[in-house]
N, CA, C and O atoms as a Tinker XYZ file with bonds, in Angstrom:
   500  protein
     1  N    -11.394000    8.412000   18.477000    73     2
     2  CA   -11.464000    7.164000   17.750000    64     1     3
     3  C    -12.832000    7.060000   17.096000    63     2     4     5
     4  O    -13.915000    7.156000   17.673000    81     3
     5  N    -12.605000    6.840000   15.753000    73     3     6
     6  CA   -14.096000    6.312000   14.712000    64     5     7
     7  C    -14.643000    4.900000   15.582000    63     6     8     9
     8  O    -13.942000    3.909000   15.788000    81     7
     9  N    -16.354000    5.116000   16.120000    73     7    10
    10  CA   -16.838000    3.847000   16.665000    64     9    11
    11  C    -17.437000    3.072000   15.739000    63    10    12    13
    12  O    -18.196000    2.145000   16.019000    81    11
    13  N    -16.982000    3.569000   14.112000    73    11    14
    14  CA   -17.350000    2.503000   12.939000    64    13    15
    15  C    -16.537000    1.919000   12.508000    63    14    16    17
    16  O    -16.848000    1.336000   11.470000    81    15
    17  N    -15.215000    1.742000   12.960000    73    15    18
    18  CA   -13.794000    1.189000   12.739000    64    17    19
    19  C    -14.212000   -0.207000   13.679000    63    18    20    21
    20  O    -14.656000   -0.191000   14.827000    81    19
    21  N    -13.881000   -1.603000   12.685000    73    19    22
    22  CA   -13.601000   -2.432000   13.686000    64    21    23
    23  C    -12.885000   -3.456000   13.077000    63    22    24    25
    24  O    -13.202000   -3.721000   11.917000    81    23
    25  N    -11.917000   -4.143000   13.641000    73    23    26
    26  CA   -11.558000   -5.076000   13.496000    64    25    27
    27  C    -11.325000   -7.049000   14.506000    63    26    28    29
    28  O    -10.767000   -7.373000   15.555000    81    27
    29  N    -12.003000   -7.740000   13.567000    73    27    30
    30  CA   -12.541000   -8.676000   14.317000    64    29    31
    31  C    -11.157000   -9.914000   14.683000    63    30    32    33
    32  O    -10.235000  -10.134000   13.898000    81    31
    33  N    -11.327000  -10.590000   16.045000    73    31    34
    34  CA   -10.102000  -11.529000   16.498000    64    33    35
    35  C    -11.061000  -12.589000   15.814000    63    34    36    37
    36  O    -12.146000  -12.500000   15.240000    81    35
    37  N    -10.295000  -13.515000   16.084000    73    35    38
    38  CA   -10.855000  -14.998000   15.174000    64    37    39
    39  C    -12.307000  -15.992000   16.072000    63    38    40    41
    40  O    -12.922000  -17.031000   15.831000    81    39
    41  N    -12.325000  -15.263000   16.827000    73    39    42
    42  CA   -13.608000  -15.858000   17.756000    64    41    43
    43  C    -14.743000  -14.983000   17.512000    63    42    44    45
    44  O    -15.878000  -15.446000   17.625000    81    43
    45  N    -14.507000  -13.406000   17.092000    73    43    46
    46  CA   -15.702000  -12.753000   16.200000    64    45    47
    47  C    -15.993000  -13.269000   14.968000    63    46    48    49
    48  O    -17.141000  -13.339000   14.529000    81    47
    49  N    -14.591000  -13.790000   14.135000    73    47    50
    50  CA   -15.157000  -14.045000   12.999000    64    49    51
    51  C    -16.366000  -15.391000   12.807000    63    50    52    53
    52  O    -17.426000  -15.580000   12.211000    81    51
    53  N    -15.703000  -15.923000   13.458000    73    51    54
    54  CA   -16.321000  -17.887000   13.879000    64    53    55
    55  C    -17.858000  -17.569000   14.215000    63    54    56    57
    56  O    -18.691000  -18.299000   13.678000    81    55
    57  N    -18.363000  -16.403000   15.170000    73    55    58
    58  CA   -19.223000  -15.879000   15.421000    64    57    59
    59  C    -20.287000  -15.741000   14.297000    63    58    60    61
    60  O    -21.399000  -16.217000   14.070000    81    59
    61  N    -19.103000  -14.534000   13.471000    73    59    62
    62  CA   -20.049000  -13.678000   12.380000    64    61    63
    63  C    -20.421000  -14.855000   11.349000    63    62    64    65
    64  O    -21.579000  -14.953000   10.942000    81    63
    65  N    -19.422000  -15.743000   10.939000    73    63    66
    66  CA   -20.000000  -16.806000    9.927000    64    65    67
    67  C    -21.149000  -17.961000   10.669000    63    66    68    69
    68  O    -22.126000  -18.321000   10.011000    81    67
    69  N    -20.977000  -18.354000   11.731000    73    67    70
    70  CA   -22.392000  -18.617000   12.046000    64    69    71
    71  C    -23.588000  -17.861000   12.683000    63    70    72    73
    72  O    -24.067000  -18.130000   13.785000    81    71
    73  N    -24.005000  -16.885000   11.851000    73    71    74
    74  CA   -25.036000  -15.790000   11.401000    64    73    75
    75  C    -25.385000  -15.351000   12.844000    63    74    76    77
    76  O    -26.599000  -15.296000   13.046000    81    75
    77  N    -24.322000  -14.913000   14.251000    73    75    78
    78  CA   -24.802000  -14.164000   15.209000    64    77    79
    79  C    -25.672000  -12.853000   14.936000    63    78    80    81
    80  O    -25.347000  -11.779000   14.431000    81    79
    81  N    -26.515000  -13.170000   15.287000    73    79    82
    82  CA   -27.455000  -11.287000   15.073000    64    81    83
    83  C    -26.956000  -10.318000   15.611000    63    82    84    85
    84  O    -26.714000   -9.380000   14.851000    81    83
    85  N    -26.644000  -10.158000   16.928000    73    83    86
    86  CA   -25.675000   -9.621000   17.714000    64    85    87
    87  C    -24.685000   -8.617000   17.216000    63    86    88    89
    88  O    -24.664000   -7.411000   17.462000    81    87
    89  N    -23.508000   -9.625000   16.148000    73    87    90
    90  CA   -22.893000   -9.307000   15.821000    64    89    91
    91  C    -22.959000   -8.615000   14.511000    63    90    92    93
    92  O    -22.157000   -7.725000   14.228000    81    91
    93  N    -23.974000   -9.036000   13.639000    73    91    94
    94  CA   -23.879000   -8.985000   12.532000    64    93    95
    95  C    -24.788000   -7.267000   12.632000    63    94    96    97
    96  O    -24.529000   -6.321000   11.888000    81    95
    97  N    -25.854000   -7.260000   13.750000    73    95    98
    98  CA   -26.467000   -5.727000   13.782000    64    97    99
    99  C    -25.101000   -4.990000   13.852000    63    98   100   101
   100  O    -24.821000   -4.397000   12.810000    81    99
   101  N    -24.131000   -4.892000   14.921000    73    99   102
   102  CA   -23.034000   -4.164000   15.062000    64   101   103
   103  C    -22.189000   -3.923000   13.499000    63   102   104   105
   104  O    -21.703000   -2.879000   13.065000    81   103
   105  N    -22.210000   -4.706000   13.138000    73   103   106
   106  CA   -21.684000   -4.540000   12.034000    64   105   107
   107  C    -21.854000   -4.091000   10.598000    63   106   108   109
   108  O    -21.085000   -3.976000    9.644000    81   107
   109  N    -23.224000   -3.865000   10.809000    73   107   110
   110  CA   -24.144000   -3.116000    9.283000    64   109   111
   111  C    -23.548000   -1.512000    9.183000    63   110   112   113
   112  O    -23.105000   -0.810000    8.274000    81   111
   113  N    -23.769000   -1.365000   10.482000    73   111   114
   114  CA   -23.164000    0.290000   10.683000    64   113   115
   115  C    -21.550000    0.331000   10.501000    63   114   116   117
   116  O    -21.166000    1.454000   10.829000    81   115
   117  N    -20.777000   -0.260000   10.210000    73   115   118
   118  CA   -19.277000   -0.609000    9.903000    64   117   119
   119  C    -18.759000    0.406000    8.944000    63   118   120   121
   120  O    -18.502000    0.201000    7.758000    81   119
   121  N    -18.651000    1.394000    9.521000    73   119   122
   122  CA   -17.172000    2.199000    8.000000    64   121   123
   123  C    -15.813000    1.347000    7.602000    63   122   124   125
   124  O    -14.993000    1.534000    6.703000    81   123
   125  N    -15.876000    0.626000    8.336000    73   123   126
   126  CA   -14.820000   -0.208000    7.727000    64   125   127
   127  C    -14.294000   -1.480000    8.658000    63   126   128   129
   128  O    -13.792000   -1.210000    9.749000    81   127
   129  N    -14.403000   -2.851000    8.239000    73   127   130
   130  CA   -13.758000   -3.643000    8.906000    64   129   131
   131  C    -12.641000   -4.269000    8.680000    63   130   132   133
   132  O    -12.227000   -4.288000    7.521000    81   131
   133  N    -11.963000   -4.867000    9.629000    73   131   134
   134  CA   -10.749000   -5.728000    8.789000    64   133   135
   135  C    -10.300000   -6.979000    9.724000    63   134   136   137
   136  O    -10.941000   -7.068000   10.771000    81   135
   137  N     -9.426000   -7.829000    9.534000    73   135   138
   138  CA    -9.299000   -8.727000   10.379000    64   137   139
   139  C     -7.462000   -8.826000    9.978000    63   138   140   141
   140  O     -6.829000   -8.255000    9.090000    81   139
   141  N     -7.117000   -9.566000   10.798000    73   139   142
   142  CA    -5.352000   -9.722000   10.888000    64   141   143
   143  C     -5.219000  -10.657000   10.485000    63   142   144   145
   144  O     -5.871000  -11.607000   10.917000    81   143
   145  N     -4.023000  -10.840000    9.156000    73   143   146
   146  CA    -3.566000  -11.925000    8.512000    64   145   147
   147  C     -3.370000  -13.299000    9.598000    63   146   148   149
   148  O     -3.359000  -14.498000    9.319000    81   147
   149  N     -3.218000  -12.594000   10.965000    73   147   150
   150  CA    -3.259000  -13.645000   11.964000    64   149   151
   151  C     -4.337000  -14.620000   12.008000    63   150   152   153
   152  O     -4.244000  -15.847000   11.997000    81   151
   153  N     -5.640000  -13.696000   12.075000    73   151   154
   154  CA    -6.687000  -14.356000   12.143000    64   153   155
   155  C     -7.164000  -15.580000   11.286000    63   154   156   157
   156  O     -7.552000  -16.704000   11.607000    81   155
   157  N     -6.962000  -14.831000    9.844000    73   155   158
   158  CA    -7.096000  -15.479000    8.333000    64   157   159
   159  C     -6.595000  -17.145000    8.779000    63   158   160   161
   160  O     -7.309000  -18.147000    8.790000    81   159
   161  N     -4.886000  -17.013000    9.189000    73   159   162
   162  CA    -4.237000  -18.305000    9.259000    64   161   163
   163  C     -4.880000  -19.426000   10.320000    63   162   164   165
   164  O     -4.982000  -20.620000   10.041000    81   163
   165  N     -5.372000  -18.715000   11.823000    73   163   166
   166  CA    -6.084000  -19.312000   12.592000    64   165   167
   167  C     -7.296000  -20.481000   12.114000    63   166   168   169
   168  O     -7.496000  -21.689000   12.238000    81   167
   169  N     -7.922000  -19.329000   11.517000    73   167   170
   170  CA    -9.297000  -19.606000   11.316000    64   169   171
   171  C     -9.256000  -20.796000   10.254000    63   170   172   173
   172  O     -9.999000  -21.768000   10.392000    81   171
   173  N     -8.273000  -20.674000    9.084000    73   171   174
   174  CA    -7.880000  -21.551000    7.881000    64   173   175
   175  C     -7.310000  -22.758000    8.484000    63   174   176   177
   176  O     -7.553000  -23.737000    7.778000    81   175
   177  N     -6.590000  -23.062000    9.613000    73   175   178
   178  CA    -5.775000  -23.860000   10.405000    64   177   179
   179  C     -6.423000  -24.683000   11.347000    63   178   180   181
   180  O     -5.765000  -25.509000   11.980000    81   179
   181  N     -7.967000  -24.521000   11.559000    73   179   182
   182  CA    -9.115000  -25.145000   12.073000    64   181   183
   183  C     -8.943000  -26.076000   11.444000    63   182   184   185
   184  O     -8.745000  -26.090000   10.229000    81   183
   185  N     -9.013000  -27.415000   12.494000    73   183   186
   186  CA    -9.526000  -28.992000   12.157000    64   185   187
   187  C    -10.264000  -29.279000   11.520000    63   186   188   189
   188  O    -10.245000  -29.994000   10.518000    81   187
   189  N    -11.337000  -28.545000   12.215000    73   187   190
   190  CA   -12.869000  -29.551000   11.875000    64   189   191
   191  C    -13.529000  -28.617000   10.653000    63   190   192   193
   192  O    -14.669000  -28.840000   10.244000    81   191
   193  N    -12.532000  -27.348000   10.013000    73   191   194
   194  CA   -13.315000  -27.048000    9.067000    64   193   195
   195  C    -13.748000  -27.586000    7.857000    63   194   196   197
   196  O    -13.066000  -28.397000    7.230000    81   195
   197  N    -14.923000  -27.155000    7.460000    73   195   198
   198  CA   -15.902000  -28.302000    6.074000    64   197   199
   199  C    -15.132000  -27.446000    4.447000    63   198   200   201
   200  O    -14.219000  -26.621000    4.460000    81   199
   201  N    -15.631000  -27.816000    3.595000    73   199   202
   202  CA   -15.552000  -27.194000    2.416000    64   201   203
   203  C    -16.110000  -26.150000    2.513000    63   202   204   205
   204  O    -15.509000  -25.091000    2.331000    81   203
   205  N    -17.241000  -26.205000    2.785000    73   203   206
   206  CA   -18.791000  -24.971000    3.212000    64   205   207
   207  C    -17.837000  -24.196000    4.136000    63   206   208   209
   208  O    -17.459000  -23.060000    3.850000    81   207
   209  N    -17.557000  -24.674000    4.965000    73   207   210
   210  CA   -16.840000  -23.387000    5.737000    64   209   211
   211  C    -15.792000  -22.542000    5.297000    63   210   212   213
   212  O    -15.604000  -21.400000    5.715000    81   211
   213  N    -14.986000  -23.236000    4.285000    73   211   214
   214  CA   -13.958000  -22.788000    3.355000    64   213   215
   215  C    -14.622000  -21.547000    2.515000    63   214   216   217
   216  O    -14.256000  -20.374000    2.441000    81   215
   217  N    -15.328000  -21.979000    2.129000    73   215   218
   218  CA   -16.274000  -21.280000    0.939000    64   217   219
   219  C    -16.625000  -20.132000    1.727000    63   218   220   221
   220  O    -16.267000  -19.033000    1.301000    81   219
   221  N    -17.140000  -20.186000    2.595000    73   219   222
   222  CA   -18.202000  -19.348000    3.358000    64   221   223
   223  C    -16.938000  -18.317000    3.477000    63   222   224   225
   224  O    -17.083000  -17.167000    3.063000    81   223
   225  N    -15.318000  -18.867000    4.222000    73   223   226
   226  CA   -14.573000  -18.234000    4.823000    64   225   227
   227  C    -14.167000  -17.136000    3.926000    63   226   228   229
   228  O    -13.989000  -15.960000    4.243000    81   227
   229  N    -14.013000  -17.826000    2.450000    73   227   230
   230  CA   -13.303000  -16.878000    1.465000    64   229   231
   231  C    -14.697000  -15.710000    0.321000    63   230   232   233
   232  O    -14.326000  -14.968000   -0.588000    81   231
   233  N    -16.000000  -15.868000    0.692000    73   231   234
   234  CA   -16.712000  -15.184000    0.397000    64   233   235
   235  C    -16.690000  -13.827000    1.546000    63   234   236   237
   236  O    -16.750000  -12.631000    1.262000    81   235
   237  N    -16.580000  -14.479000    2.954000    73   235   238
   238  CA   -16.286000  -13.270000    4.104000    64   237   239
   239  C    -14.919000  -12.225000    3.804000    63   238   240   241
   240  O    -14.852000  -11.017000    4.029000    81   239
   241  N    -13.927000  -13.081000    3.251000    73   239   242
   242  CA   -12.282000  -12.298000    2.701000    64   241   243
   243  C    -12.788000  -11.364000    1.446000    63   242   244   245
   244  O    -11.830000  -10.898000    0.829000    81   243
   245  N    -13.959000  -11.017000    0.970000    73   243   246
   246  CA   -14.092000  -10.144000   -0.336000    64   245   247
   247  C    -14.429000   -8.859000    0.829000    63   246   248   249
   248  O    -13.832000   -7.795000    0.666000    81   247
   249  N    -15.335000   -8.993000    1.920000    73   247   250
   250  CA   -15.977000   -8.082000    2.255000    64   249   251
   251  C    -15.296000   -7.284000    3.617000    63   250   252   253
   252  O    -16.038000   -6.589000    4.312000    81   251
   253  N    -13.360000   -7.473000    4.068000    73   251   254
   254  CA   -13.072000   -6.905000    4.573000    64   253   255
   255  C    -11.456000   -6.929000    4.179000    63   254   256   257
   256  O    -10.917000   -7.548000    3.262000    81   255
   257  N    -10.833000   -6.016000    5.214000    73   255   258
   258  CA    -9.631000   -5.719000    4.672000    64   257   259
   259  C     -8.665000   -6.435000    5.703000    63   258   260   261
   260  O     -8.814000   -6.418000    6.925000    81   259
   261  N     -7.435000   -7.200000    4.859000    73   259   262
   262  CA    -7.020000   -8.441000    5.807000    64   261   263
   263  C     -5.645000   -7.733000    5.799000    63   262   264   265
   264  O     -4.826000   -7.655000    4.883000    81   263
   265  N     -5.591000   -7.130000    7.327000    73   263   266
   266  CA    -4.314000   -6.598000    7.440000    64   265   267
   267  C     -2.824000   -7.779000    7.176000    63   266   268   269
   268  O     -2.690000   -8.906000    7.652000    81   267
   269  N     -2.260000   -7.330000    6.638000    73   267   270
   270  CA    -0.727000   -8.176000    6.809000    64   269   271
   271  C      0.587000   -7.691000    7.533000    63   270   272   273
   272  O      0.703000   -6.620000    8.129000    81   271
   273  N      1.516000   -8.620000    7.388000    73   271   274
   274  CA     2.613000   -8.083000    8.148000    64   273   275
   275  C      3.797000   -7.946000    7.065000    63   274   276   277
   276  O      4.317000   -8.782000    6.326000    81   275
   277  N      3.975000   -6.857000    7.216000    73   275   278
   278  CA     5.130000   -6.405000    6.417000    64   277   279
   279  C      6.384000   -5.694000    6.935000    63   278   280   281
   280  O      6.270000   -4.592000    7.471000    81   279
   281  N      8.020000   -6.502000    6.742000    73   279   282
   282  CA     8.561000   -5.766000    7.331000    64   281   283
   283  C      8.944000   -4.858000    7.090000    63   282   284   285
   284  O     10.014000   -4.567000    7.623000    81   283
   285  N      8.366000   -3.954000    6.229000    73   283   286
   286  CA     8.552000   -2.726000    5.970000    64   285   287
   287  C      8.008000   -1.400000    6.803000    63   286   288   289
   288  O      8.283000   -0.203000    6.721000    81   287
   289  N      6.928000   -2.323000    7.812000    73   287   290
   290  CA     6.039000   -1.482000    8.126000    64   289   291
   291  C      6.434000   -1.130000    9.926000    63   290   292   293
   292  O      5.807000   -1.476000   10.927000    81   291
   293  N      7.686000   -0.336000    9.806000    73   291   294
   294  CA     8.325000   -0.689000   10.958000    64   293   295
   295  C      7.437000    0.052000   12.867000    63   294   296   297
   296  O      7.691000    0.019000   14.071000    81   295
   297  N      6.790000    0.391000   12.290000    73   295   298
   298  CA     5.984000    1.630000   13.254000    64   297   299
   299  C      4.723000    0.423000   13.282000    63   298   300   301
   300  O      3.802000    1.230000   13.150000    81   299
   301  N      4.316000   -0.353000   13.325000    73   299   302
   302  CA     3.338000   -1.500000   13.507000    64   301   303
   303  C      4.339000   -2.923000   13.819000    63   302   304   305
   304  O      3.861000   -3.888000   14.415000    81   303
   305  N      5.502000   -2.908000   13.427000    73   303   306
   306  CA     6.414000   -3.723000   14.234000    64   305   307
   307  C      6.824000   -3.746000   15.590000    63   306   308   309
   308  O      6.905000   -4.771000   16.266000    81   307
   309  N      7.197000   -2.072000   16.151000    73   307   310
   310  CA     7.700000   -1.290000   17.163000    64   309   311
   311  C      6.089000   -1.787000   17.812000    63   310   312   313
   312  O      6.141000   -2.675000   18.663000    81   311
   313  N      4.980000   -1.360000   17.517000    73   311   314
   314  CA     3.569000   -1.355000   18.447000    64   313   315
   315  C      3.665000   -2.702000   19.212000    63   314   316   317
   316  O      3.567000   -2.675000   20.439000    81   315
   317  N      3.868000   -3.995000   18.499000    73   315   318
   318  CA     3.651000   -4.897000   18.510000    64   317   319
   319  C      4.928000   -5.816000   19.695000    63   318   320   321
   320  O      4.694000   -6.819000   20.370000    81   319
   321  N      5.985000   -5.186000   19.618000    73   319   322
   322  CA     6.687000   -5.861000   20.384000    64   321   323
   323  C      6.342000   -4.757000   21.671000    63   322   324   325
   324  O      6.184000   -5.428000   22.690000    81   323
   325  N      6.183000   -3.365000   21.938000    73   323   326
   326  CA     5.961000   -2.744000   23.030000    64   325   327
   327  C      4.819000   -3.613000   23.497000    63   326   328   329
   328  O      4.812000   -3.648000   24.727000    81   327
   329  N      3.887000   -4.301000   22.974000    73   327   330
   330  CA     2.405000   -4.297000   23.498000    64   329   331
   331  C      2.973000   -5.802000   24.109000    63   330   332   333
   332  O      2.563000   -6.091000   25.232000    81   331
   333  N      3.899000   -6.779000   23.426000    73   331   334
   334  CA     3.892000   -8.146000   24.108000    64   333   335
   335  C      5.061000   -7.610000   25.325000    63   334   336   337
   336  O      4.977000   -8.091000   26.455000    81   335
   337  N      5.880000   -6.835000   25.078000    73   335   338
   338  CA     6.819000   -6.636000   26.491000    64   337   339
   339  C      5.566000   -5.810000   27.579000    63   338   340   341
   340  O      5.412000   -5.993000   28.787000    81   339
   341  N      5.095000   -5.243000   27.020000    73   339   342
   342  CA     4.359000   -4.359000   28.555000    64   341   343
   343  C      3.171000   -5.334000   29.226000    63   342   344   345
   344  O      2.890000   -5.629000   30.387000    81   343
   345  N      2.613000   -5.687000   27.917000    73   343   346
   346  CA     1.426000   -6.812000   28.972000    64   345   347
   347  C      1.568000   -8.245000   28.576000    63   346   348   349
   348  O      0.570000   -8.909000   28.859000    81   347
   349  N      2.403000   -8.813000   28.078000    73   347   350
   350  CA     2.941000  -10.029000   28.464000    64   349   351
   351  C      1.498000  -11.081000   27.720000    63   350   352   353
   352  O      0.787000  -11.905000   28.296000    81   351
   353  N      1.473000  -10.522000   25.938000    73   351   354
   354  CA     0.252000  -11.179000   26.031000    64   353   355
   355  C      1.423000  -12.418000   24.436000    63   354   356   357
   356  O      2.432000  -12.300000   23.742000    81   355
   357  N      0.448000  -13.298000   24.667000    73   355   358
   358  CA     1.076000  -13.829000   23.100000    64   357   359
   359  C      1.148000  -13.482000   21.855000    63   358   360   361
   360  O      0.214000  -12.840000   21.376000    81   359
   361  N      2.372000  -13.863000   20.987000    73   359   362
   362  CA     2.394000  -13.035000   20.026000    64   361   363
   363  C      1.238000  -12.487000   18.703000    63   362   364   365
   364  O      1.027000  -11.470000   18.042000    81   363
   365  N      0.765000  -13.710000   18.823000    73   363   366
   366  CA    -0.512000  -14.001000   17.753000    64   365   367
   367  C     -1.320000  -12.874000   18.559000    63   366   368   369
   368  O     -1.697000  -12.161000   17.629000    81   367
   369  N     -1.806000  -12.292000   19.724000    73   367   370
   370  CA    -2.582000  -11.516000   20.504000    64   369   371
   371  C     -1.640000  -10.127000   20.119000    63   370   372   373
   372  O     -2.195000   -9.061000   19.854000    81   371
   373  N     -1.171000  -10.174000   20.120000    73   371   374
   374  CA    -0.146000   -9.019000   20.416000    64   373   375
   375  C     -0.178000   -8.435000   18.753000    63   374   376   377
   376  O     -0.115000   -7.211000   18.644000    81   375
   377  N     -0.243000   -8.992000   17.871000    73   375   378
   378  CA    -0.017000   -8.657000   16.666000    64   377   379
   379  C     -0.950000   -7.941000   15.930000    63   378   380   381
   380  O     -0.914000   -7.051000   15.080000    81   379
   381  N     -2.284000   -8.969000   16.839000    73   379   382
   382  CA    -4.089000   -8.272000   16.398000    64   381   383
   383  C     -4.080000   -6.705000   17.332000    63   382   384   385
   384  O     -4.455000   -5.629000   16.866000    81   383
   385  N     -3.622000   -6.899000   18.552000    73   383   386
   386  CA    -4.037000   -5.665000   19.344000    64   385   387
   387  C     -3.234000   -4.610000   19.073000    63   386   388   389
   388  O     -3.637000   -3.486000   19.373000    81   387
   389  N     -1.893000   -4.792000   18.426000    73   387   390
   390  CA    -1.304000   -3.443000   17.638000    64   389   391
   391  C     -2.243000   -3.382000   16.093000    63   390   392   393
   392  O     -2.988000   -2.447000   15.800000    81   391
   393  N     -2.043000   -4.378000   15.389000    73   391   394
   394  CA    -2.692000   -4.001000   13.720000    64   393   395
   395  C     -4.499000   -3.165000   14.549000    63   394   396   397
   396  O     -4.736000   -2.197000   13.826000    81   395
   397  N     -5.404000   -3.241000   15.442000    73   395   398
   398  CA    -6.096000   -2.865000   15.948000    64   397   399
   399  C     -5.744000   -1.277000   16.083000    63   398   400   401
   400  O     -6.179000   -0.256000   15.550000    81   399
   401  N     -4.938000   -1.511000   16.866000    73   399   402
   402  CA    -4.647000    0.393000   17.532000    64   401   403
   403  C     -4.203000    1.078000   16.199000    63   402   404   405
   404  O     -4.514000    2.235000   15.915000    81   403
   405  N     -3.339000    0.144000   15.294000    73   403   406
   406  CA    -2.885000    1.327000   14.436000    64   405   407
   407  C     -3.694000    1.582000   13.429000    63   406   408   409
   408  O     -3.403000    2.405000   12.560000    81   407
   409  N     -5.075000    0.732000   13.441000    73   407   410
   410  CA    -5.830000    1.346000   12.108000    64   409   411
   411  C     -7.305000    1.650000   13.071000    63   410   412   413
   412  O     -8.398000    1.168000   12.774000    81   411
   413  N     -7.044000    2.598000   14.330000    73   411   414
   414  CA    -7.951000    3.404000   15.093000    64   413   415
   415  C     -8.786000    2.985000   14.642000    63   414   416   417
   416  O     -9.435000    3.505000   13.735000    81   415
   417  N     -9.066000    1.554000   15.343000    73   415   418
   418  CA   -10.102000    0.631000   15.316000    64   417   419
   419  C    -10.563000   -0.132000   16.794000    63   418   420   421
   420  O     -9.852000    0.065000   17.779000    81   419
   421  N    -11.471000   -0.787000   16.879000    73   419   422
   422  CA   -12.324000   -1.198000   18.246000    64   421   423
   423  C    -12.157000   -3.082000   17.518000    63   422   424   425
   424  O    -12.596000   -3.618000   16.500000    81   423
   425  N    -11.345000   -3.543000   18.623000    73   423   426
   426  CA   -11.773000   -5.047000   18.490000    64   425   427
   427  C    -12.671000   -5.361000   18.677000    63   426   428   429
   428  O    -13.272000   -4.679000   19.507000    81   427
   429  N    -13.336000   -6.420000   18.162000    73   427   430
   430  CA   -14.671000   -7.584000   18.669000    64   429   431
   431  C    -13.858000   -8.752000   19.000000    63   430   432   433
   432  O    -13.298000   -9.396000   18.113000    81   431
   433  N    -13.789000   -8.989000   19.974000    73   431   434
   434  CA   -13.550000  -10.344000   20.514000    64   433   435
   435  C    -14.111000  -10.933000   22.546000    63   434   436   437
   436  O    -14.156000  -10.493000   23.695000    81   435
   437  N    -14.291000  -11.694000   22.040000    73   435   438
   438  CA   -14.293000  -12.303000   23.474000    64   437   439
   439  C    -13.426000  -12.852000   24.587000    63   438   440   441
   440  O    -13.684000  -13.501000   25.600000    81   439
   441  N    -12.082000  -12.275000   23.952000    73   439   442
   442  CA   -10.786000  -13.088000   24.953000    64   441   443
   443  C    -10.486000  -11.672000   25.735000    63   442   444   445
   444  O    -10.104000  -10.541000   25.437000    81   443
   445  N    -10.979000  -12.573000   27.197000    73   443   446
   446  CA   -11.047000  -11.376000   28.192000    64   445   447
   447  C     -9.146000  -11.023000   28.690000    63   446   448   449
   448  O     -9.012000  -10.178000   29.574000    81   447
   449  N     -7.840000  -11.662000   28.121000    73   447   450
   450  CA    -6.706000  -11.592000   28.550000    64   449   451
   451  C     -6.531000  -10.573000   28.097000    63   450   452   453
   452  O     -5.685000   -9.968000   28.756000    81   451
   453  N     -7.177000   -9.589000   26.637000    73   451   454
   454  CA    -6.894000   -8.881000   25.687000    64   453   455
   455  C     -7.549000   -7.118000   26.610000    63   454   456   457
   456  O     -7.285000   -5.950000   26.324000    81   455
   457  N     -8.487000   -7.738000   27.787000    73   455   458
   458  CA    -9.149000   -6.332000   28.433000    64   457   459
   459  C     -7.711000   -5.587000   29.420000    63   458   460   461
   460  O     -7.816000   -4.576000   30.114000    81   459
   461  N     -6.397000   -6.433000   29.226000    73   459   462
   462  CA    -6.008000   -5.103000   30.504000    64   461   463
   463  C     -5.022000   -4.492000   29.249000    63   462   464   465
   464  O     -4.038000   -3.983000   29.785000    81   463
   465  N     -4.962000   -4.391000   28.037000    73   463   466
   466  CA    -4.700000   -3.269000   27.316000    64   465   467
   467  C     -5.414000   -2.079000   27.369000    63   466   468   469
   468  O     -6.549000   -2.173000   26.901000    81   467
   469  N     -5.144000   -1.156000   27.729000    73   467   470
   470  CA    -5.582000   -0.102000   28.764000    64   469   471
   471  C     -5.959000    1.089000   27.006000    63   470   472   473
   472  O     -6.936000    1.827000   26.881000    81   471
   473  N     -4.819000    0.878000   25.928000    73   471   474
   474  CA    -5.621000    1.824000   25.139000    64   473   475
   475  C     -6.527000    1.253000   23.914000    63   474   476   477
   476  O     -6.799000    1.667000   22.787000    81   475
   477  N     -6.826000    0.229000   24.593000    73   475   478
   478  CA    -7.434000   -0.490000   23.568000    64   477   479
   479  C     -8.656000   -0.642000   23.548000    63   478   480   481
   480  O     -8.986000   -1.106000   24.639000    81   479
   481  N     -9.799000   -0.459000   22.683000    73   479   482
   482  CA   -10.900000   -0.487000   23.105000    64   481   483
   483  C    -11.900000   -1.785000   22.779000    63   482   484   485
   484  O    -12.146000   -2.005000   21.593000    81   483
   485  N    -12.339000   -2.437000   23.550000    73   483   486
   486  CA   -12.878000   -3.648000   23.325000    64   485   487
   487  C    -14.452000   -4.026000   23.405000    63   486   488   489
   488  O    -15.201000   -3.896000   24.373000    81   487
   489  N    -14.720000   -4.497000   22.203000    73   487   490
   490  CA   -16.548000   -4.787000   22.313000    64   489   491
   491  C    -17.091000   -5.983000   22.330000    63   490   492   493
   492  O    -17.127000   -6.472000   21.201000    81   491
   493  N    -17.453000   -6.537000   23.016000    73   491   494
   494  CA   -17.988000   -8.267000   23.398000    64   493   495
   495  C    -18.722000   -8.126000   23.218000    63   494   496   497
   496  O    -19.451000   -7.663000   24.096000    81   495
   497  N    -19.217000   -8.377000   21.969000    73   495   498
   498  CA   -20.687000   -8.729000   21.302000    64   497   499
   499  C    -21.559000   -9.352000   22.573000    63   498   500
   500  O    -22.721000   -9.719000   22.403000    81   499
């Protein structure tokens, strides 16, 4: 697995837009990031978000690649229901941790339910 592959859950992103150093060092070295159309909707679906945060959100959408779901894409469909039948996680979880594995990538997130995916590799800023 490339350790410059990453793709961020919606609690990295929330992170990265309020300017974590942490995160943002990890991420200079990045061959490529992306986040899950899941995330996008999450993050957009926030209450208390401002205009500024809007703004901020869709200047962050130029600078990575926002996986989607397509049912065409039946081999990232298949990942996705094996991963919620074997570890029993929710679907919105389940959707990031296959689009994750299949673009041999390392999550950033902090949701520790996501650590007993066993081929998954996980980095807590």
């Amino acid at each position: 697995m490339n350790g410059n592959r990453y793709l961020l859950d919606t609690n990295a992103i929330i992170a990265l837009l309020k300017k974590d150093s942490k995160l943002i060092q990890l991420l200079v070295r990045a061959d490529w990031v992306g986040i899950s159309i899941i995330s996008q909707i999450e993050f957009l679906a926030f209450s208390g978000l401002s205009e500024v945060d809007k703004q901020l959100f869709q200047q962050f959408l130029q600078r990575v690649e926002v996986i989607d779901l397509d049912r065409k894409n039946t081999s990232l469909i298949e990942k996705i229901i094996l991963i919620r039948e074997q570890y029993r996680l929710k679907l919105p979880d389940s959707i990031i941790v296959a689009m994750t594995l299949q673009n041999s990538a390392q999550l950033i997130t902090r949701d520790a339910q996501l650590r007993k995916v066993e081929e998954l590799t996980i980095i807590d800023w």
